[in-house]
C-alpha positions as CSV (number, residue, x, y, z in Angstrom):
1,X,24.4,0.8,17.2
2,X,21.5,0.6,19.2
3,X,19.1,2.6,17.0
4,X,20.7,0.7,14.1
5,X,19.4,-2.9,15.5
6,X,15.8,-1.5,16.8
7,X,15.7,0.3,13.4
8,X,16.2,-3.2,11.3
9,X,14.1,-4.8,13.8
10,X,11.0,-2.7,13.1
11,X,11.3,-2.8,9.5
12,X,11.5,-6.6,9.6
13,X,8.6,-7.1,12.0
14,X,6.4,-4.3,9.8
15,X,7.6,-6.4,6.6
16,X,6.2,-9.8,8.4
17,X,3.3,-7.8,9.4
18,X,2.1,-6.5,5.9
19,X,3.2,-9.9,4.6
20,X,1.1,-12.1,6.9
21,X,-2.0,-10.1,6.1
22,X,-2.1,-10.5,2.3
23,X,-1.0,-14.1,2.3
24,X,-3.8,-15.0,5.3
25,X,-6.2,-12.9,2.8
26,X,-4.8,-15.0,-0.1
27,X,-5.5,-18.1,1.6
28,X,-9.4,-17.1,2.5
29,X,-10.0,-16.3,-0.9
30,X,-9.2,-19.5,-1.9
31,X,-10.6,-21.7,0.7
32,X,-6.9,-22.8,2.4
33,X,-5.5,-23.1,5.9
34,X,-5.3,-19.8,7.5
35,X,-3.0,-17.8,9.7
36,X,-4.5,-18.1,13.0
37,X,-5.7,-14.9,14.4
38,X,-3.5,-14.7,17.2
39,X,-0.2,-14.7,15.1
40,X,-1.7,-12.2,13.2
41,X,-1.9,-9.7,16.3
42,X,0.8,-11.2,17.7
43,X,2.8,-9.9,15.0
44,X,1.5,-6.3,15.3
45,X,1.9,-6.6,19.2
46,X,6.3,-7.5,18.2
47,X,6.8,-4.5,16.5
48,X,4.5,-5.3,13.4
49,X,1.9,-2.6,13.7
50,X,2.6,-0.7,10.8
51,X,2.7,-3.0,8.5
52,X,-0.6,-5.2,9.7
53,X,-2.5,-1.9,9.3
54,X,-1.1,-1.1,6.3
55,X,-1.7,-4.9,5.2
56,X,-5.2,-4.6,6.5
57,X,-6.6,-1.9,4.2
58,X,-4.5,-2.7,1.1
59,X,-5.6,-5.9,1.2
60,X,-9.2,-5.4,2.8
61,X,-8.6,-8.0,5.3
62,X,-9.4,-7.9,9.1
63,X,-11.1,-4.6,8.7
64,X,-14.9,-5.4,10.4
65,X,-13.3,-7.0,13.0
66,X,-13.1,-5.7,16.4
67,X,-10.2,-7.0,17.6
68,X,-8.0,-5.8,14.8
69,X,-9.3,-2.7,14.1
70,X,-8.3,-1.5,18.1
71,X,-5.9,-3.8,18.4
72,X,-3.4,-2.8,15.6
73,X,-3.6,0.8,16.3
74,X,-2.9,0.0,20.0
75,X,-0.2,-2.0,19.5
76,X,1.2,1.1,17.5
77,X,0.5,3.5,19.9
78,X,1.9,1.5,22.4
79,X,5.1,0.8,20.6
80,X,5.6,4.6,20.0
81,X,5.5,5.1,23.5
82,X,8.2,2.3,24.2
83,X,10.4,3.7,21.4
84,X,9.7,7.4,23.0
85,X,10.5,6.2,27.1
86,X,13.8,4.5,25.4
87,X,14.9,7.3,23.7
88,X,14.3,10.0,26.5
89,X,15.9,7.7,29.0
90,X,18.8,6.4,27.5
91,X,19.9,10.2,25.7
């Protein structure tokens, strides 16, 4: 049951993640209010890390900057390793 909620968690926050990214890229492109840049990692650093990277190079968004291109894949990396300590400790 457990696996089943962290499963459907992940794959909602990667959904949100991938989502924010193309809407805050639709929203430069035409000049409206813009998802601040701390929900954007914010959502990565939730569980989100997938999807913001995969948002960030299908949309070209966030790419040249420094604090998304480390800290997506960190917050992946680092959500691997929570997902690995859980599993290895509660088998």
């Amino acid at each position: 049951m457990l696996l089943l909620l962290a499963s459907a968690y992940y794959i909602m926050m990667n959904v949100i993640g991938f989502a924010t990214m193309g809407i805050d890229k639709n929203k430069a492109i035409k000049h409206q209010w813009r998802i601040p840049e701390a929900t954007l990692l914010l959502v990565a650093f939730l569980g989100g890390g997938i999807g913001s990277w995969l948002g960030m190079h299908t949309f070209h968004h966030k790419t040249h900057k420094w604090k998304f291109t480390f800290g997506v894949p960190f917050s992946i990396v680092l959500h691997i390793g929570i997902m690995l300590y859980l599993i290895t400790y509660f088998k």
